[in-house]
ChimeraX commands (.cxc) that place a marker at each C-alpha (Angstrom):
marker #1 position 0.00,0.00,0.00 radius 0.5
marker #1 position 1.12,3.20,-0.81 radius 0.5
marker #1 position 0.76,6.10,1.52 radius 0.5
marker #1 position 2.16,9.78,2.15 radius 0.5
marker #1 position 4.35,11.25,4.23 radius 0.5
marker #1 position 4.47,14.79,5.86 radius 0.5
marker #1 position 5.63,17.27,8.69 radius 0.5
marker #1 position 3.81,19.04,10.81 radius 0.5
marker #1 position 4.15,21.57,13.29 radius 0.5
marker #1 position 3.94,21.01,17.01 radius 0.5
marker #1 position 0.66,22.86,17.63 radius 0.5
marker #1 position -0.93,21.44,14.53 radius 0.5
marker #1 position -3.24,18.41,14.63 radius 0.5
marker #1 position -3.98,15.69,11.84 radius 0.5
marker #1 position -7.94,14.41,12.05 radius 0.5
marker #1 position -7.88,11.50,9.41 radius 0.5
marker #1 position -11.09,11.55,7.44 radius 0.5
marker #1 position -10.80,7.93,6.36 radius 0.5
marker #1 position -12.89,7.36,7.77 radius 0.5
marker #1 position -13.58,9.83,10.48 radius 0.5
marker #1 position -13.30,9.51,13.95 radius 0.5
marker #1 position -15.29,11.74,16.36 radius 0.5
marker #1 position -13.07,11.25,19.21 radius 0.5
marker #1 position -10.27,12.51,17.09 radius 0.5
marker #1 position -12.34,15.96,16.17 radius 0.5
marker #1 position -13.00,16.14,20.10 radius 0.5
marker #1 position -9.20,15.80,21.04 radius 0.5
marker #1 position -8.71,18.68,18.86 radius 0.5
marker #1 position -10.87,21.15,19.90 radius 0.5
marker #1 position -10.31,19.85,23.79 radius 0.5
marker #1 position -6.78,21.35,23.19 radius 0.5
marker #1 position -7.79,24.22,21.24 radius 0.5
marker #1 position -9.57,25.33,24.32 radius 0.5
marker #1 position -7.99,23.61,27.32 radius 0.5
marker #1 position -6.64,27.10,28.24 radius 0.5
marker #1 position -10.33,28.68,29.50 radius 0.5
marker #1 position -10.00,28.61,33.07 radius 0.5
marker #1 position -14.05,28.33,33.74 radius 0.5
marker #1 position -14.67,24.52,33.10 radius 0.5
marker #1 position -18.13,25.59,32.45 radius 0.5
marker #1 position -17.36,28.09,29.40 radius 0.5
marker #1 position -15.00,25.30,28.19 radius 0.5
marker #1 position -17.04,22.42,28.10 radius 0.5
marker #1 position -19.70,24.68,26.20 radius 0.5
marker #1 position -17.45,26.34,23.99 radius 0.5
marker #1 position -15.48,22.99,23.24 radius 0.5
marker #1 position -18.58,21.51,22.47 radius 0.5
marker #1 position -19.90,23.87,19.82 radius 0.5
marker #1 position -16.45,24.13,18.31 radius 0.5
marker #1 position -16.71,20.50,18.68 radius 0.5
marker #1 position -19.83,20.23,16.58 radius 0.5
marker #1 position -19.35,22.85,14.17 radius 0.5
marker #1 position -15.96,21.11,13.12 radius 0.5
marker #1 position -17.20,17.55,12.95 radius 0.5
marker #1 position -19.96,19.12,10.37 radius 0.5
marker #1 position -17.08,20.44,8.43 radius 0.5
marker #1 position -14.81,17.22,8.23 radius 0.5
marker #1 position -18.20,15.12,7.85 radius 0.5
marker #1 position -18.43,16.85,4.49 radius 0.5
marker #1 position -15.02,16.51,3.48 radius 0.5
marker #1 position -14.63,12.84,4.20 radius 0.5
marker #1 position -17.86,11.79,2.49 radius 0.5
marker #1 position -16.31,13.29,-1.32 radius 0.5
marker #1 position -12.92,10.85,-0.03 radius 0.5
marker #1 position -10.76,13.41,1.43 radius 0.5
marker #1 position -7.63,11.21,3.31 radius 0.5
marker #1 position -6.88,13.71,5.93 radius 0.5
marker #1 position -7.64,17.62,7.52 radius 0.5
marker #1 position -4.95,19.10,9.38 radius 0.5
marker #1 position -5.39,22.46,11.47 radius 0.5
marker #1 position -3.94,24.44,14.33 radius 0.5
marker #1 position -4.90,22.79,17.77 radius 0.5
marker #1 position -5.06,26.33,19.42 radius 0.5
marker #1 position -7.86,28.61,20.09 radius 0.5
marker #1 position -9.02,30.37,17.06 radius 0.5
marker #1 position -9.81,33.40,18.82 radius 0.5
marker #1 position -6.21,34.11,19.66 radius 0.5
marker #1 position -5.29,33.94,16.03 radius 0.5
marker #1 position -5.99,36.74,13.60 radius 0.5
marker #1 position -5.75,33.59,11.12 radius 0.5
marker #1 position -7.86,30.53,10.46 radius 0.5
marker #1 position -5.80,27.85,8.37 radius 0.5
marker #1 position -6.98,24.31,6.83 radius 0.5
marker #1 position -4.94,22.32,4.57 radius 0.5
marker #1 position -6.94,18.84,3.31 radius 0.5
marker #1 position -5.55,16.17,1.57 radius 0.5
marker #1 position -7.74,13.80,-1.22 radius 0.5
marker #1 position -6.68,11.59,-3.73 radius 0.5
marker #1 position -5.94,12.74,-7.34 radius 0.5
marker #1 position -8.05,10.38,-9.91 radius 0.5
marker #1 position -5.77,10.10,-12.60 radius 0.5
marker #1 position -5.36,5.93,-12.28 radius 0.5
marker #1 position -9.40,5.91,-11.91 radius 0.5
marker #1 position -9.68,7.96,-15.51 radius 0.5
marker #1 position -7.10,5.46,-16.79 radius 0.5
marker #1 position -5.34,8.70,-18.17 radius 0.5
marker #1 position -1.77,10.10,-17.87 radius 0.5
marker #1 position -2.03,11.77,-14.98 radius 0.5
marker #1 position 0.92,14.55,-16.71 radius 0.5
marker #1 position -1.51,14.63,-19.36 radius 0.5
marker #1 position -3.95,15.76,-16.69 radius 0.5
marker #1 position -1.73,18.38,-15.33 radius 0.5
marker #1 position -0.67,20.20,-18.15 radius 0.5
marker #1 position -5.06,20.14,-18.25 radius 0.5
marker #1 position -5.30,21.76,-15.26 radius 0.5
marker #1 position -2.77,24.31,-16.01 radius 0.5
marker #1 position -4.05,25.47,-19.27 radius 0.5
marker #1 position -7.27,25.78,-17.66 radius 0.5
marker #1 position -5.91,27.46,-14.59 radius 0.5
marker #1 position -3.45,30.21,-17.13 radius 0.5
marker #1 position -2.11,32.87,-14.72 radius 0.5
marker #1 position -3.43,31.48,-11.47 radius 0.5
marker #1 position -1.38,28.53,-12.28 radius 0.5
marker #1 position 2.51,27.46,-11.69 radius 0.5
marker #1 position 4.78,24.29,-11.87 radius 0.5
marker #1 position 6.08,23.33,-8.37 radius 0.5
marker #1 position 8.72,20.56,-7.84 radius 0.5
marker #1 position 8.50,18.61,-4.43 radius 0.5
marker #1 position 11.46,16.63,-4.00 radius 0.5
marker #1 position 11.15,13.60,-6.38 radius 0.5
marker #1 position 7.78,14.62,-8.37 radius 0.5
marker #1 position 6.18,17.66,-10.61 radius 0.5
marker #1 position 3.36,19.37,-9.40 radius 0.5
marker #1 position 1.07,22.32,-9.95 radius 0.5
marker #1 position 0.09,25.27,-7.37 radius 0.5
marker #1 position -3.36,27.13,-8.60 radius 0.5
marker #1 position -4.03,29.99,-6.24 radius 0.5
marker #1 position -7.43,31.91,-5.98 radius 0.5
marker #1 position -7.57,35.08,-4.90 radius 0.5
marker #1 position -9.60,36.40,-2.42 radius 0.5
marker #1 position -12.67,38.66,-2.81 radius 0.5
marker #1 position -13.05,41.71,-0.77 radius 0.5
marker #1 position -16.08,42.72,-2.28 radius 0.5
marker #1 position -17.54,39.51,-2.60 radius 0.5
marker #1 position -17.01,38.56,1.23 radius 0.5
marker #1 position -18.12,41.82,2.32 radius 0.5
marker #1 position -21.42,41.67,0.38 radius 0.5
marker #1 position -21.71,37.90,2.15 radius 0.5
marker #1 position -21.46,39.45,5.70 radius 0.5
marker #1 position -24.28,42.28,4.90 radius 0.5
marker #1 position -26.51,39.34,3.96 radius 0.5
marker #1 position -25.95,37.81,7.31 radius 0.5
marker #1 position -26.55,40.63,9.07 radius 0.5
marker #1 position -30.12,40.47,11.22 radius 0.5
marker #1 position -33.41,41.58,9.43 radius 0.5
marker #1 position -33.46,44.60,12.17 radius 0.5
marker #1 position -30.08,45.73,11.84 radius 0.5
marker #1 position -30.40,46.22,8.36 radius 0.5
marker #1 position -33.82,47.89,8.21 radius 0.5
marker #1 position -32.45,50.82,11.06 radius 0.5
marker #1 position -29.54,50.87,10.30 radius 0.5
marker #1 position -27.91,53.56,7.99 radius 0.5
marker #1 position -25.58,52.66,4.87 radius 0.5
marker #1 position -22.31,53.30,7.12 radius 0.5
marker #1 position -23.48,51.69,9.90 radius 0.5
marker #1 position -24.22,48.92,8.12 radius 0.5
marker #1 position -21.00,48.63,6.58 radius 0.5
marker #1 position -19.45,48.82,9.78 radius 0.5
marker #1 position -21.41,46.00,11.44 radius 0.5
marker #1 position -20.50,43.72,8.00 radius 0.5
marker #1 position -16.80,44.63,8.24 radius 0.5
marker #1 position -16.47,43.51,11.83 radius 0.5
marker #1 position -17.71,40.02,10.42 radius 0.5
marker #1 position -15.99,40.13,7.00 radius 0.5
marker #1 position -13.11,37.16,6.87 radius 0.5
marker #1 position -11.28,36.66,4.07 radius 0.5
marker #1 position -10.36,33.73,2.42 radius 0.5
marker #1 position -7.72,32.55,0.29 radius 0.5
marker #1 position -7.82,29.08,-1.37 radius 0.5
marker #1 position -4.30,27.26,-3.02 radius 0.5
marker #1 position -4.71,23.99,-4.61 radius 0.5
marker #1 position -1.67,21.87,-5.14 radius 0.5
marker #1 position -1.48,18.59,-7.63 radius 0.5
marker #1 position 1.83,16.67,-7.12 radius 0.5
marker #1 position 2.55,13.50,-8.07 radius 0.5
marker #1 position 5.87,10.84,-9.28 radius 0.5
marker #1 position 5.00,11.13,-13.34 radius 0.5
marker #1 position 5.44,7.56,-13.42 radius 0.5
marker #1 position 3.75,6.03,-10.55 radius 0.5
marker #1 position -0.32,6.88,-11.26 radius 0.5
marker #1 position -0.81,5.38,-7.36 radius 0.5
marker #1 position 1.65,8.08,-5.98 radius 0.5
marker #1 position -0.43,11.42,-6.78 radius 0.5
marker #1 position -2.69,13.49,-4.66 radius 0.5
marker #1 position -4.76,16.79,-4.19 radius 0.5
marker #1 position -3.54,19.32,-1.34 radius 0.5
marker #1 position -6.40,21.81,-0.97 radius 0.5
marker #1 position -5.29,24.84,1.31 radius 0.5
marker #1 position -7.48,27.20,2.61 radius 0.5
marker #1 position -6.92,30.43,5.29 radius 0.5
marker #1 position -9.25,32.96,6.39 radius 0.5
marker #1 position -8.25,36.31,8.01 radius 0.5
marker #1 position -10.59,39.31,9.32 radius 0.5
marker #1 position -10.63,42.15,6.43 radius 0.5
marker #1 position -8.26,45.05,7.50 radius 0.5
marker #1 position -5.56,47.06,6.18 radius 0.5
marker #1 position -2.78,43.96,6.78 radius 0.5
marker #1 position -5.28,41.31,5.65 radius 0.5
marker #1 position -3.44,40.33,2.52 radius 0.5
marker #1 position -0.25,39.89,4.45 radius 0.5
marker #1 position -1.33,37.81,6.90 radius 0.5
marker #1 position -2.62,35.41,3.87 radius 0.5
marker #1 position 0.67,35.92,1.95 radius 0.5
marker #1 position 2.27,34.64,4.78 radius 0.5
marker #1 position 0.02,31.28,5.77 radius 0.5
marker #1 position 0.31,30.60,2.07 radius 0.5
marker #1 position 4.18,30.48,2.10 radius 0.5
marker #1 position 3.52,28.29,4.73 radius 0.5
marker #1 position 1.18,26.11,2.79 radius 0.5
marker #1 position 4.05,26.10,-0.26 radius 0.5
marker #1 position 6.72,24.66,2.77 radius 0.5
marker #1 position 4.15,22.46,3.95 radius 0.5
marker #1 position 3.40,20.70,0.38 radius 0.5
marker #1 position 7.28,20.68,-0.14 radius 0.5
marker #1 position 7.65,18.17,3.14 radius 0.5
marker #1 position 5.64,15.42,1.91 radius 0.5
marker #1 position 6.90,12.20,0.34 radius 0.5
marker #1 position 5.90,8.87,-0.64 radius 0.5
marker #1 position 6.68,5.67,1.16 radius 0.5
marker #1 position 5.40,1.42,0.73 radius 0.5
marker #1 position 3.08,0.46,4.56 radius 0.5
marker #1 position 1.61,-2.73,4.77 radius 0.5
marker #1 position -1.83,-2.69,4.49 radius 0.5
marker #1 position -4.14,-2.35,7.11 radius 0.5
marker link #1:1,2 radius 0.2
marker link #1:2,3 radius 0.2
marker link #1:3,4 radius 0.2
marker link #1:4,5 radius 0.2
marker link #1:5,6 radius 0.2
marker link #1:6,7 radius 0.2
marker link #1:7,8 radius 0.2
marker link #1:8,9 radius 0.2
marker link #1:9,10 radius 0.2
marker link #1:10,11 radius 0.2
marker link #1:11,12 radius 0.2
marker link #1:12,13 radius 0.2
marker link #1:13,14 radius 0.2
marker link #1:14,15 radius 0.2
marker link #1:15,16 radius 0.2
marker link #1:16,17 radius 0.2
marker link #1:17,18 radius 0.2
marker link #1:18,19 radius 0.2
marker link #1:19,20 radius 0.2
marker link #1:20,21 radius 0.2
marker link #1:21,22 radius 0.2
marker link #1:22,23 radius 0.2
marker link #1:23,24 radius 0.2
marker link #1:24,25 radius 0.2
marker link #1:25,26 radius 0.2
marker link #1:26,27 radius 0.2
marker link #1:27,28 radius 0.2
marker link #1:28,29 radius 0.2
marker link #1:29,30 radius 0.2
marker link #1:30,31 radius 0.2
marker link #1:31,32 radius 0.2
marker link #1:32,33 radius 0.2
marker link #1:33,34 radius 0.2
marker link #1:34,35 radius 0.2
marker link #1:35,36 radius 0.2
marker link #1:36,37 radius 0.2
marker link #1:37,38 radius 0.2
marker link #1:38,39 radius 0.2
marker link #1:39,40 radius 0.2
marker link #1:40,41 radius 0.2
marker link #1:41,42 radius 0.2
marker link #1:42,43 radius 0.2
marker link #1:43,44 radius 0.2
marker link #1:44,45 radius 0.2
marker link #1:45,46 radius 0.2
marker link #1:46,47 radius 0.2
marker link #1:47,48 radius 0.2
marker link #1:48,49 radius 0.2
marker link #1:49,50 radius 0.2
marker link #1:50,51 radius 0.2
marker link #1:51,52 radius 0.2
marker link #1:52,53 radius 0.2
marker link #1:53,54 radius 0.2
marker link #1:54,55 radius 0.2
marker link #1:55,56 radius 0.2
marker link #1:56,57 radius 0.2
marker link #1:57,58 radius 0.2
marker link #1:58,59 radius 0.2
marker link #1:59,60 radius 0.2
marker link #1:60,61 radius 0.2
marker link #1:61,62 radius 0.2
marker link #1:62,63 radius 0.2
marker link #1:63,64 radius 0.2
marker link #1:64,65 radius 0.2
marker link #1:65,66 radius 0.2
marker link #1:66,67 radius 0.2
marker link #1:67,68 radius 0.2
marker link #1:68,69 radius 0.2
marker link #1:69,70 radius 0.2
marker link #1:70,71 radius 0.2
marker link #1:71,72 radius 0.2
marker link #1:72,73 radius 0.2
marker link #1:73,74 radius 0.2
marker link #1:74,75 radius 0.2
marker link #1:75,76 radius 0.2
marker link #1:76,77 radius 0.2
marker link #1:77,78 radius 0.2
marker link #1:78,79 radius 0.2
marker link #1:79,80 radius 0.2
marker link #1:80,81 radius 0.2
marker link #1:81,82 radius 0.2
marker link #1:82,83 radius 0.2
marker link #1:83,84 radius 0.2
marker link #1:84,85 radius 0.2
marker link #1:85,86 radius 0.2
marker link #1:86,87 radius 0.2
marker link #1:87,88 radius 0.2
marker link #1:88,89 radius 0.2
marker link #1:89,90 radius 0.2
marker link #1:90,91 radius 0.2
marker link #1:91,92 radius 0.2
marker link #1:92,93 radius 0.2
marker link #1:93,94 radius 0.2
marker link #1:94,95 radius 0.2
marker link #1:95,96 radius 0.2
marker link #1:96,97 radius 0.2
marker link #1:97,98 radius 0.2
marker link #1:98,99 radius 0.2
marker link #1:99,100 radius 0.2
marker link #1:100,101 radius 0.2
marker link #1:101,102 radius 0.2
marker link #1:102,103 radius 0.2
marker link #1:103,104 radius 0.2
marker link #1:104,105 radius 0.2
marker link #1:105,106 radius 0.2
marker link #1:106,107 radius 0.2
marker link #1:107,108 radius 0.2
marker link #1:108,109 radius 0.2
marker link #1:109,110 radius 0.2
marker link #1:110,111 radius 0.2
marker link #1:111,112 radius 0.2
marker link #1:112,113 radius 0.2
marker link #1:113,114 radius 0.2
marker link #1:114,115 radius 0.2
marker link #1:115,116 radius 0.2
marker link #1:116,117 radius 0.2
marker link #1:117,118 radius 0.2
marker link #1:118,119 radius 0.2
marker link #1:119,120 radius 0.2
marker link #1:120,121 radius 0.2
marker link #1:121,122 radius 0.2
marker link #1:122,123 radius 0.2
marker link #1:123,124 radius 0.2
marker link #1:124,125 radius 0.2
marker link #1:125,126 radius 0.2
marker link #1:126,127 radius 0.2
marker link #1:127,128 radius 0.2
marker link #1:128,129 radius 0.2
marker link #1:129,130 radius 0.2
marker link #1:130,131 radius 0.2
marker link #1:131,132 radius 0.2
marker link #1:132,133 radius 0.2
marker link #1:133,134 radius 0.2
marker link #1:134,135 radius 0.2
marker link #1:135,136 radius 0.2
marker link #1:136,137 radius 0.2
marker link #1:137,138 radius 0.2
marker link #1:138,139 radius 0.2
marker link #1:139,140 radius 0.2
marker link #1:140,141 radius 0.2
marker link #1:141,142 radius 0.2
marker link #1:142,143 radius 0.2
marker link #1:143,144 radius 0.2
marker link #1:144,145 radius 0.2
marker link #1:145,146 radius 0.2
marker link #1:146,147 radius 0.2
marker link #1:147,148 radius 0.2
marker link #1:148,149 radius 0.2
marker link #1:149,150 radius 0.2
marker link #1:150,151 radius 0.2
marker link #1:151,152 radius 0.2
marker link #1:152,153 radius 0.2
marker link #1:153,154 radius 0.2
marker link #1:154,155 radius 0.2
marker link #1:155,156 radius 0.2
marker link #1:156,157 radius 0.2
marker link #1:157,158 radius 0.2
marker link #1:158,159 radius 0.2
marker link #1:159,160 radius 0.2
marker link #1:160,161 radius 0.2
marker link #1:161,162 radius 0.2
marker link #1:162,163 radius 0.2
marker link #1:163,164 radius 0.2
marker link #1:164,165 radius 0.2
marker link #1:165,166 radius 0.2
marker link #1:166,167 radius 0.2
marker link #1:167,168 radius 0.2
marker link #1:168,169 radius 0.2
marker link #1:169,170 radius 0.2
marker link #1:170,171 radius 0.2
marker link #1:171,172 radius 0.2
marker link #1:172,173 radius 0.2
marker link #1:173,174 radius 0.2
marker link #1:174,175 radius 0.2
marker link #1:175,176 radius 0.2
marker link #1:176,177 radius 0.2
marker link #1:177,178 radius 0.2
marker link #1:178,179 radius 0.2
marker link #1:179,180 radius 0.2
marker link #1:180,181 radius 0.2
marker link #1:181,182 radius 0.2
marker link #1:182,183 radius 0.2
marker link #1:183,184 radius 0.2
marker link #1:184,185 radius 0.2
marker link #1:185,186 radius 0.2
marker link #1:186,187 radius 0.2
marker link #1:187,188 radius 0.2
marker link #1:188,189 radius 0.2
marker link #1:189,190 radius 0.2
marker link #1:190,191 radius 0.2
marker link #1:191,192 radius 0.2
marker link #1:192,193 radius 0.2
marker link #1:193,194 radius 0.2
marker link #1:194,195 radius 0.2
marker link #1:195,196 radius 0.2
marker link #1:196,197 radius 0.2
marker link #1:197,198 radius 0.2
marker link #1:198,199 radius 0.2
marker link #1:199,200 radius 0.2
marker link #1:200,201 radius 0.2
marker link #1:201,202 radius 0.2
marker link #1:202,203 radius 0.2
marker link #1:203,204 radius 0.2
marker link #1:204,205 radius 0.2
marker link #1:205,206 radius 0.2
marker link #1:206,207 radius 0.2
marker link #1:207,208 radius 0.2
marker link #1:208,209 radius 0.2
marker link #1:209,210 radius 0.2
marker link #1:210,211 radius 0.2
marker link #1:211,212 radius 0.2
marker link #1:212,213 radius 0.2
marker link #1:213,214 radius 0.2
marker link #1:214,215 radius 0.2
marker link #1:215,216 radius 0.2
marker link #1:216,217 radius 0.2
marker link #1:217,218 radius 0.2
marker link #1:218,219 radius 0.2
marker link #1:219,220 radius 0.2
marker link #1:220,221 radius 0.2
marker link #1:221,222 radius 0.2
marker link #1:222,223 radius 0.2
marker link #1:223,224 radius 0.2
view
């Protein structure tokens, strides 16, 4: 059986999603919040967070995602949300060359697109961009039916912008051009609250993300 290999930070946390484990999405957010002093608040808050994630993951495992990994620390002490998600990459199911695939993806991805080289295979990073605009315009619809009806166009605005995350989404595609079994998807994803240093923040967890996709490797386990 072949399987992946990675590294991961010391305050990040893997949740496989092959299939997924509850307990595992509980461990998480158990030390994402294990620093709230009131066992009451934490319990609560742990199990929202608790629930909210497994809803997440649920969805992720059941179009064959392999694994989710995130920081184990509480959210609300980042100005940063990160998710990176591993899946499989079909090319041995379309019995096609999965290079022949690639150079697909890049000719439909044109400038968004560009060739990466993990250590022993070719790859492909497509990056979207984040949306402003778009996310603002998300967070007004959110906003309660009363808010928006007394509220003035400024004050509206306000209340959306103190909501407003933005997100940034990298896909990666690497794979050993000769080996169809030893490819894979790596879909990133960060969100950050909109302000003036937004797009740095995201420029930074996405170097990270390139780093992270550079550490993984292939390697033979038995089968379990």
């Amino acid at each position: 059986m072949v399987n992946y290999r990675y590294v991961l930070p010391g305050d990040w946390a893997q949740v496989r999603l092959d299939p997924l484990e509850p307990g595992a999405v509980k461990a998480v957010t158990d030390r994402m919040f294990g620093d709230i002093s009131d066992e009451v608040t934490r319990v609560r808050v742990s199990g929202w967070a608790t629930s909210q994630l497994r809803k997440s993951l649920e969805a992720l495992a059941e179009v064959g995602a392999w694994a989710a990994y995130l920081p184990a620390e509480n959210p609300v002490a980042s100005p940063v949300r990160p998710m990176i998600v591993t899946r499989p990459f079909d090319a041995e199911e379309s019995e096609a060359d999965p290079m022949e695939l690639l150079l697909a993806l890049a000719a439909e991805a044109g400038e968004a697109s560009s060739p990466i080289q993990p250590a022993g295979m070719v790859g492909l990073k497509i990056r979207e961009p984040e949306d402003p605009a778009g996310s603002l315009l998300d967070s007004l619809s959110m906003l309660p039916e009363d808010i928006r009806e007394l509220a003035d166009e400024d004050q509206l605005l306000a209340a959306a912008a103190e909501q407003t995350r933005l997100v940034r989404r990298v896909r990666y595609v690497i794979g050993v051009p000769e080996d169809a079994e030893r490819w894979m998807h790596v879909e990133a994803s960060v969100s950050c609250a909109l302000g003036e240093e937004a797009g740095e923040a995201l420029d930074a967890v996405e170097e990270f993300f390139d780093a992270w996709v550079e550490t993984l490797s292939w390697e033979e386990t038995e089968d379990e």
